[in-house]
Each structure stands twice: as C-alpha cells, then as structure tokens.
C-alpha positions, 0 to 999 in steps of 0.5 A, spaced: 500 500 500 502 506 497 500 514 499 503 520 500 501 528 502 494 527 504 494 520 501 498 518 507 493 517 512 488 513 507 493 509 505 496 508 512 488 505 515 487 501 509 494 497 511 492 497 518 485 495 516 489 489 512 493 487 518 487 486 522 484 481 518 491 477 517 492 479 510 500 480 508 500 488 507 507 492 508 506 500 507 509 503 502 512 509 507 518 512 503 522 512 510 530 511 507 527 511 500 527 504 499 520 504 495 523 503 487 527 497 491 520 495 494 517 496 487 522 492 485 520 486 490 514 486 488 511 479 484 505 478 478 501 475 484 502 481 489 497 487 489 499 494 489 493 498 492 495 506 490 492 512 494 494 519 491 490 525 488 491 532 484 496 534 485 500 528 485 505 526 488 511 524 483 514 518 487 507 515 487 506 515 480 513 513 479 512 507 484 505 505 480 508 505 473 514 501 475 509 496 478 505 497 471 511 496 466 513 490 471 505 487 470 503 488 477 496 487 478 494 494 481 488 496 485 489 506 486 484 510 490 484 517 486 480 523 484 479 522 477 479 516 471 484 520 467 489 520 472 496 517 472 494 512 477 487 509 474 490 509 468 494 503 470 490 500 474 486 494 473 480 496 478 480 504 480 475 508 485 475 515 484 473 520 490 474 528 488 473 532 495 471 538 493 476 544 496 474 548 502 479 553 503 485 550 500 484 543 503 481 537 501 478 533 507 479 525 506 473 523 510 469 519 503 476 516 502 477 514 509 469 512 509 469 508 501 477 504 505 472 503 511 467 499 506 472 495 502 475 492 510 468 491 512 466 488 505 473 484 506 472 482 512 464 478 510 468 476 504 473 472 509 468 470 514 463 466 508 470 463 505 470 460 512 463 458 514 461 451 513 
C-alpha cells in the first residue's frame, strides 16, 4: 500500500485495516527511500493498492508505473479516471473532495477504505463458514 501528502493517512488505515484481518500488507512509507527497491520486490501475484490525488505526488506515480511496466496487478484510490494512477490500474475508485479553503478533507476516502475492510472482512468470514 502506497500514499503520500494527504494520501498518507488513507493509505496508512487501509494497511492497518489489512493487518487486522491477517492479510500480508507492508506500507509503502518512503522512510530511507527504499520504495523503487520495494517496487522492485514486488511479484505478478502481489497487489499494489495506490492512494494519491491532484496534485500528485511524483514518487507515487513513479512507484505505480514501475509496478505497471513490471505487470503488477494494481488496485489506486484517486480523484479522477484520467489520472496517472487509474490509468494503470486494473480496478480504480475515484473520490474528488471538493476544496474548502485550500484543503481537501479525506473523510469519503477514509469512509469508501472503511467499506472495502468491512466488505473484506464478510468476504473472509463466508470463505470460512461451513
């Protein structure tokens, strides 16, 4: 899972959210600029889940188009169909906050994350039930 700026935070709960739910998840958090040699880590049968919104950050969109030229299957959470994330990705949600004074808040892409660890979690639950 990758974001930054105001994607960070996003990024940072669907990450915990997975490890609630015991899935294998590793945060993409920049920390030593070790992210290209993550990508780089990365096999066909992973997932890149990206989170970034206009304007973009560029590390971001990098990581994405490594990951997309490597054939990484990838899930982003973006504003628009057309940004450089939905792009290349096999399944995008789009979310556009309108601005309030020079910020964006975060609170319908936290609420659509909530919805897609919830819908996991009832996911996991019926593969396990008798």
């Amino acid at each position: 899972v990758i974001g930054q700026r105001r994607a960070f935070p996003i990024a940072s709960y669907l990450a915990y959210g997975l490890t609630r739910l015991e899935r294998r998840c590793q945060l993409l958090d920049f920390v030593g600029g070790m992210v290209p040699q993550q990508i780089a880590t990365l096999r066909q049968t992973d997932l890149l889940i990206a989170v970034a919104f206009a304007e973009y950050t560029q590390a971001v969109v990098d990581a994405v188009t490594d990951a997309h030229i490597r054939g990484i299957p990838m899930v982003t959470l973006t504003d628009v169909p057309t940004s450089p994330l939905a792009r290349h990705s096999e399944v995008y949600f789009c979310v556009d906050d309108a601005d309030s004074h020079q910020f964006r808040p975060i609170a319908a892409s936290i609420s659509l994350v909530q919805s897609l660890i919830v819908g996991l979690s009832y996911f996991q639950d019926a593969k396990t039930d008798p």
